[in-house]
C-alpha positions as CSV (number, residue, x, y, z in Angstrom):
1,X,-43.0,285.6,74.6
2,X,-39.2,284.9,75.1
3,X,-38.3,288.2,72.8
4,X,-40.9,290.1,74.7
5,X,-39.1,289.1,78.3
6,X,-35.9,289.7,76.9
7,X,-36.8,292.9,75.7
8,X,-38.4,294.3,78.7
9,X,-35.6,293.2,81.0
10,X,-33.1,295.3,78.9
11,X,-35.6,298.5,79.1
12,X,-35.2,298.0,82.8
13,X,-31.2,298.3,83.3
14,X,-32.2,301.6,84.5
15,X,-34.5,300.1,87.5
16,X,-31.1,299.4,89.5
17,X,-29.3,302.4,89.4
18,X,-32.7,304.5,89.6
19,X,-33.1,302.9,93.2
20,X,-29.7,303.0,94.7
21,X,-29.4,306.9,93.5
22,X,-32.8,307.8,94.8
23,X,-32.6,305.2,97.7
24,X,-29.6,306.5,99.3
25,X,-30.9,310.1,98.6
26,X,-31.7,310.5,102.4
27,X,-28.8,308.7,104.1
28,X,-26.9,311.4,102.2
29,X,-29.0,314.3,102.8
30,X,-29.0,312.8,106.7
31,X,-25.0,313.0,106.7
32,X,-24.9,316.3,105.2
33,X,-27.3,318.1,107.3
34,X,-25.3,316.3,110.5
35,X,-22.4,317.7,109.2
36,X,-24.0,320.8,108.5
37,X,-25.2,321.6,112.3
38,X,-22.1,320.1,113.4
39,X,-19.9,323.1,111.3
40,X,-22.2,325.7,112.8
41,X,-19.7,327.6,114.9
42,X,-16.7,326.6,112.5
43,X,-14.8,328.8,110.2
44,X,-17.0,328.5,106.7
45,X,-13.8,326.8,104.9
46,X,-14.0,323.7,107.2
47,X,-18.3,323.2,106.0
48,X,-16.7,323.6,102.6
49,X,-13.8,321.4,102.4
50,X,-15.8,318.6,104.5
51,X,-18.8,319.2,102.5
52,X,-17.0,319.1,98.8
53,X,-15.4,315.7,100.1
54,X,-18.9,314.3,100.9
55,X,-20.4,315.7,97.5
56,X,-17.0,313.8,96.0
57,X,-18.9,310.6,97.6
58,X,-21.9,310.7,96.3
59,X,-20.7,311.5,92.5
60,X,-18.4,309.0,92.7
61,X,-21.8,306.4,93.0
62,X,-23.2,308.4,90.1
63,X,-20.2,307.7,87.7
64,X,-20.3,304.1,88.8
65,X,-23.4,303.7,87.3
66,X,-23.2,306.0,84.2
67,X,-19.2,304.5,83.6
68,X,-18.5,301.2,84.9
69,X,-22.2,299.7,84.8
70,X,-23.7,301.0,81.3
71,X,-19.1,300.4,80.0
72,X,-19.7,303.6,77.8
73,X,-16.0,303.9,76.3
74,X,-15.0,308.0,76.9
75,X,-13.0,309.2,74.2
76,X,-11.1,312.5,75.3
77,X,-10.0,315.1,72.5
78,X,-7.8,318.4,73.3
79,X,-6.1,319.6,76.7
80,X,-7.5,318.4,79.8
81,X,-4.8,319.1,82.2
82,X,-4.2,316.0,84.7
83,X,-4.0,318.9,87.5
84,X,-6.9,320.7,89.5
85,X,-7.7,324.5,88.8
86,X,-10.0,327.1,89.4
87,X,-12.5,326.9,86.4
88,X,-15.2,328.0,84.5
89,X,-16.9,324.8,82.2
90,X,-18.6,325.9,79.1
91,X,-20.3,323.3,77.4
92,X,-23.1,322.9,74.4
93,X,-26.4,321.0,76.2
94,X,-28.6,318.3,74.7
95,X,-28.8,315.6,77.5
96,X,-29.7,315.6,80.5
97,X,-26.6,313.2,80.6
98,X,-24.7,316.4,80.1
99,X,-24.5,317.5,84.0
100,X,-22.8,314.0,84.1
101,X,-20.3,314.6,81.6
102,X,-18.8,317.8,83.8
103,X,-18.6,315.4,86.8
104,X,-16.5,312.4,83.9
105,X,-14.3,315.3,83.6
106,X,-13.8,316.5,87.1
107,X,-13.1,313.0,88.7
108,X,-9.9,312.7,86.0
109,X,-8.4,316.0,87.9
110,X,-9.3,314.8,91.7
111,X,-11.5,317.8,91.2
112,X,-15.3,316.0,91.8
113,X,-16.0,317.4,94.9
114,X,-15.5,320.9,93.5
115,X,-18.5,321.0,90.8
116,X,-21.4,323.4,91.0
117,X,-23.9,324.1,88.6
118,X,-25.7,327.3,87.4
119,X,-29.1,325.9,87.0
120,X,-32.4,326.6,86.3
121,X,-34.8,328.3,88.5
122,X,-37.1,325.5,88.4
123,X,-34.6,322.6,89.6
124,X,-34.3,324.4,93.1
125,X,-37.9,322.4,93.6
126,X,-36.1,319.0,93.2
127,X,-37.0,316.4,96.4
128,X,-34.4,317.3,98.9
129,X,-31.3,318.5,96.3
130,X,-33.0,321.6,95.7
131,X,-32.5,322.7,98.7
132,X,-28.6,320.7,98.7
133,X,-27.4,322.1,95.3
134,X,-27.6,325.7,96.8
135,X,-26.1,324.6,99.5
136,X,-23.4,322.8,98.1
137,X,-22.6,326.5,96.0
138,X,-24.7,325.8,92.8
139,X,-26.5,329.0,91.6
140,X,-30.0,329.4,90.5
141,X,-30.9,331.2,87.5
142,X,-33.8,333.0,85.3
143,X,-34.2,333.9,82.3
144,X,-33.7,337.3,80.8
145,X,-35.3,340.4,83.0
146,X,-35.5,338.2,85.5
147,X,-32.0,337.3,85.9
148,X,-30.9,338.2,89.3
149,X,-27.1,339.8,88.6
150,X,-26.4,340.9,92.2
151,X,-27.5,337.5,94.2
152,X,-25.1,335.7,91.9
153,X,-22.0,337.9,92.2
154,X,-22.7,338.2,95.7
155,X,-22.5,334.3,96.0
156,X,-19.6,333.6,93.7
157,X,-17.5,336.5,95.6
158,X,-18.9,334.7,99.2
159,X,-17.0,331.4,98.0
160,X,-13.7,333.3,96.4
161,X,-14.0,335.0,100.2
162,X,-13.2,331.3,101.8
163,X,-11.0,329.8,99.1
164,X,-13.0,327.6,97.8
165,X,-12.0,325.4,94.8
166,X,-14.4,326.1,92.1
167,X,-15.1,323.5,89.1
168,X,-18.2,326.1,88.1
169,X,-20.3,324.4,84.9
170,X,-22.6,326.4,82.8
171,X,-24.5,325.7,79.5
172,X,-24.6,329.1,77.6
173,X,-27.7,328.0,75.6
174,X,-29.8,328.2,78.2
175,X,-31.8,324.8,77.1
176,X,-31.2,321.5,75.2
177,X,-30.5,321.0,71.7
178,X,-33.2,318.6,70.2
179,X,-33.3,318.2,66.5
180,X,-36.7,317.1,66.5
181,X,-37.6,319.9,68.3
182,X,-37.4,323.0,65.5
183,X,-39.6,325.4,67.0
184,X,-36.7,326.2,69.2
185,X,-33.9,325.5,66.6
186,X,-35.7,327.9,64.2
187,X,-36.0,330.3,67.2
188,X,-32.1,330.6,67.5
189,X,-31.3,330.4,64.0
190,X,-33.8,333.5,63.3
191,X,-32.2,335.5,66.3
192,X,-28.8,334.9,65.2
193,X,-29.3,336.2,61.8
194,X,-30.7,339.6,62.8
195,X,-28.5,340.3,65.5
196,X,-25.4,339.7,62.9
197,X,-24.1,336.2,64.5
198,X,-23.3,333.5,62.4
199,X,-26.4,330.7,62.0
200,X,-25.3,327.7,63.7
201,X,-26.6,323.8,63.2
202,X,-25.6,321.7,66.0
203,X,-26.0,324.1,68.8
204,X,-28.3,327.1,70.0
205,X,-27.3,330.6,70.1
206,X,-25.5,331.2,73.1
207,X,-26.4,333.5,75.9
208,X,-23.9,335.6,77.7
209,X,-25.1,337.0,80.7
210,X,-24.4,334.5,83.5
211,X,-20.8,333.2,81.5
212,X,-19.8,337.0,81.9
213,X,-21.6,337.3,85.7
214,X,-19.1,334.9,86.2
215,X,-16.3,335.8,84.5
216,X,-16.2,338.8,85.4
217,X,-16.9,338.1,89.4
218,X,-13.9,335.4,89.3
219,X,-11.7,336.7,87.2
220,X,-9.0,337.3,89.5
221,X,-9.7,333.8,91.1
222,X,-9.7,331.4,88.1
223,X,-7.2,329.9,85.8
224,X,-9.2,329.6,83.1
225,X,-11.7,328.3,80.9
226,X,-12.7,325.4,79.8
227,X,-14.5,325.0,76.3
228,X,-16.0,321.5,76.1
229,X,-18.0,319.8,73.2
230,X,-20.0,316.7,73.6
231,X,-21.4,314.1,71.1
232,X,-23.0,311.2,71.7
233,X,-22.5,308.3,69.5
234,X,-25.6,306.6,68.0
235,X,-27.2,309.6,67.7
236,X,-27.9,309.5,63.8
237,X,-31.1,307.7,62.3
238,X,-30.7,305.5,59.1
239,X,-31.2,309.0,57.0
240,X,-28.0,310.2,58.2
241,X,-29.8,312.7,59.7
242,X,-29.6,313.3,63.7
243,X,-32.0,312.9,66.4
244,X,-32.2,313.4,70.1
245,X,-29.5,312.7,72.0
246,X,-30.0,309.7,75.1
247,X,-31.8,310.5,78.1
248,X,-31.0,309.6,81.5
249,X,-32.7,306.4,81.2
250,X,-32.1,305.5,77.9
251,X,-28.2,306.1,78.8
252,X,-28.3,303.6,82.0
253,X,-30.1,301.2,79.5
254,X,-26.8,300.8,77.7
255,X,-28.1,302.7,74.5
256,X,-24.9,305.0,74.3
257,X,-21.5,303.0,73.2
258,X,-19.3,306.0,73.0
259,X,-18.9,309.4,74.1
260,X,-16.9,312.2,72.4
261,X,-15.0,314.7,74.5
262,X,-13.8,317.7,72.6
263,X,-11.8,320.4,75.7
264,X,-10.1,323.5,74.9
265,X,-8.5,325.0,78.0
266,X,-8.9,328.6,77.3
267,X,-6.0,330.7,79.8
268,X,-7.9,333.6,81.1
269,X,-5.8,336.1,79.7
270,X,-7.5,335.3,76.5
271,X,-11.2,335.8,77.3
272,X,-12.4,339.4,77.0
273,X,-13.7,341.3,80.3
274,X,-16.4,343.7,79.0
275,X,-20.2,342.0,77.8
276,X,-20.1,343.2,74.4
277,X,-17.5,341.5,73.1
278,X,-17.4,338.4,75.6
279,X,-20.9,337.8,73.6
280,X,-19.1,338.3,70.5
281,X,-16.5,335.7,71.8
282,X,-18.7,333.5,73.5
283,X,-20.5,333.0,69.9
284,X,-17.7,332.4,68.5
285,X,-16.6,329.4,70.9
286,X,-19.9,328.1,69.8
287,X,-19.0,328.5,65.9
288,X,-16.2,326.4,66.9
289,X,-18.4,323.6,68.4
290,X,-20.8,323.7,65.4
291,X,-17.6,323.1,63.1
292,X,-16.9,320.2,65.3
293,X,-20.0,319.0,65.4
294,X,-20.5,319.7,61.5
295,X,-17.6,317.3,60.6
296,X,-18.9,314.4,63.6
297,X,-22.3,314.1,62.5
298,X,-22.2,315.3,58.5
299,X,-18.7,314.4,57.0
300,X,-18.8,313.3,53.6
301,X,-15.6,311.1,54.4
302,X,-16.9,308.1,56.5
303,X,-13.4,308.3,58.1
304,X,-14.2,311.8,59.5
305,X,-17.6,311.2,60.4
306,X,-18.5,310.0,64.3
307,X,-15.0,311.5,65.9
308,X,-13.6,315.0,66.7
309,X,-10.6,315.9,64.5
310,X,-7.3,315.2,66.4
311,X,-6.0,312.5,68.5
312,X,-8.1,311.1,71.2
313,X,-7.7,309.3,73.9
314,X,-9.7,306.5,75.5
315,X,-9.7,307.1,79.0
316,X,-11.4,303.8,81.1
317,X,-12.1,305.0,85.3
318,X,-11.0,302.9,87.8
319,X,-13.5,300.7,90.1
320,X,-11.3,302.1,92.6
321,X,-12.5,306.0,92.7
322,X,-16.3,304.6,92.0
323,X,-17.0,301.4,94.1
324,X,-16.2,302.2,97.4
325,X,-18.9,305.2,97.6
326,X,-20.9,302.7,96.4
327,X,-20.7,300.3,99.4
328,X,-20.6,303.1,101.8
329,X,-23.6,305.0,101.3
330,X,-25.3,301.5,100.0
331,X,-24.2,300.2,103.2
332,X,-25.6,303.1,105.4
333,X,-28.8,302.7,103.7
334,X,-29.3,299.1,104.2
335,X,-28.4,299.5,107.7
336,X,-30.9,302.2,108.1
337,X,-33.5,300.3,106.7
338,X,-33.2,297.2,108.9
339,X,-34.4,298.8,111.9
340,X,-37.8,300.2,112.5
341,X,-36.4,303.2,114.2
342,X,-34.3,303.6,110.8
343,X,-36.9,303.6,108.6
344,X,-38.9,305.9,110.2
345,X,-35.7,308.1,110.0
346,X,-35.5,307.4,106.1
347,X,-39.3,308.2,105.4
348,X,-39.0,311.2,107.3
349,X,-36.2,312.5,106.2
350,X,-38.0,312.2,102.0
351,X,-41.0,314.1,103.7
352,X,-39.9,316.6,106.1
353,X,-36.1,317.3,104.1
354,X,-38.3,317.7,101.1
355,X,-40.6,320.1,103.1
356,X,-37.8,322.0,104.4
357,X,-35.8,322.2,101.2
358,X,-38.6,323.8,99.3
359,X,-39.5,326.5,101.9
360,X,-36.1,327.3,102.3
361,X,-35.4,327.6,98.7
362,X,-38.8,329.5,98.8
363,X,-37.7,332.1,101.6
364,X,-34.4,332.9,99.8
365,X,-36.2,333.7,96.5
């Protein structure tokens, strides 16, 4: 009876952080929107500064839930410079931890407020941050045919239009890497080989058309290119054989002890302008990460094995950049909550911001 209490009050680590990020979902969509109306008539820079600072905020909450409360020790490999720039993030994907690793790197550079996401189509139906994330300058995406080229470009130029910083996070695979999941593996593999690409292990075959959509719109605007590798630690079954990386839940359960950062800051010089042989490129970069990944997870030398070759670095955040969003927006919610005219606000705000947000999103498609 004891074990079984014990064991189901570690399952539910997540239950705290769940409720604070999904409780204070409304007073945050509340001051956006305020701030929104308020910046109607203003020059769009002044929406974008004020809103990237309130974005900043609310990520901030995020990491001290995913850093400070689960103590997951961040090991950094390669060049992450300690200064803010105009960049495009290239990553492999198998988590949806993953969106949270570009926001452990952006709050190192002061840059937090400045992340935006090319996502999936689907995600733009997300309770109220569907609606936020394309406001906030992320990009919604779909497959193949139905990639839309023109909205994109037309978006990206609109932000390059008002200076506005860009920290702009895509994963070229297009889905998550799950050993256990071979259909999809064997998919990759298969296309690789007949198009002439190398095979790769650790990650999918990359697609190009939204890293050269937006290379090729910003290329006058960025600095360059950041090529980042992730691997979570634990991820290995007593085979030696790897298995799916932590979700969300599992991570805020404290099931992650270590992850490895691997970034190569590419100068923009470097990446190639025309599709063909971006793709070309771009699969190489991800030959690259499957070496990487190669010696973490299948080293024959136990030394080897579970790091990325190279010095690294353990880099520990502050409770000072992470606590004080934390009573802020906490704060705001409690007091919203303690009056009847407040929580009427709150419920309304789930139902009709929810409401809105979806026929918004559904107008613009």
């Amino acid at each position: 009876m004891l074990l079984s209490l014990v064991l189901h009050t570690y399952s539910m680590r997540y239950v705290l952080p769940a409720t604070v990020l999904l409780g204070t979902a409304p007073t945050y969509v509340l001051a956006w929107g305020a701030w929104r109306l308020l910046s109607c008539f203003l020059p769009a820079r002044f929406y974008q500064a004020v809103d990237d600072r309130l974005y900043c905020i609310y990520q901030s909450m995020v990491l001290f839930f995913f850093e400070n409360y689960t103590g997951v020790q961040i090991l950094l490999y390669g060049d992450l410079p300690k200064n803010k720039e105009n960049i495009i993030y290239l990553s492999n994907h198998q988590s949806t931890v993953d969106w949270i690793i570009a926001d452990i790197l952006a709050i190192r550079q002061n840059a937090l407020g400045h992340v935006r996401y090319v996502l999936k189509d689907r995600l733009k139906w997300l309770p109220l941050y569907g609606c936020y994330f394309s406001k906030h300058g992320g990009i919604y995406v779909k497959r193949s045919a139905k990639f839309n080229e023109k909205e994109m470009r037309n978006k990206l130029q609109s932000y390059m239009i008002t200076g506005t910083p860009m920290f702009l996070v895509i994963f070229p695979e297009g889905t998550r890497y799950n050993p256990e999941i071979t259909k999809v593996l064997t998919a990759s593999q298969t296309f690789a080989a007949q198009e002439g690409l190398a095979v790769l292990k650790h990650v999918l075959t990359p697609r190009v058309k939204a890293t050269h959509v937006a290379f090729d719109s910003m290329k006058n605007y960025l600095d360059a290119i950041y090529d980042v590798t992730v691997a979570y630690e634990g991820t290995v079954d007593d085979k030696g054989q790897r298995k799916e990386a932590p979700s969300m839940t599992e991570f805020l359960c404290k099931e992650c002890p270590k992850i490895h950062i691997h970034i190569d800051r590419i100068d923009k010089k470097d990446v190639p302008e025309e599709q063909a042989y971006m793709r070309r490129w771009l699969h190489e970069r991800f030959e690259i990460k499957d070496k990487l990944l190669i010696e973490f997870y299948d080293s024959l030398d136990p030394e080897r094995r579970n790091r990325f070759p190279g010095k690294s670095v353990n880099s520990k955040l502050s409770l000072k950049k992470t606590f004080p969003s934390l009573l802020i927006l906490s704060g705001l919610t409690v007091s919203m909550l303690m009056t009847d005219a407040g929580r009427k606000l709150y419920v309304k705000t789930w139902v009709y911001g929810t409401l809105i947000g979806c026929l918004w999103v559904s107008i613009k498609t």
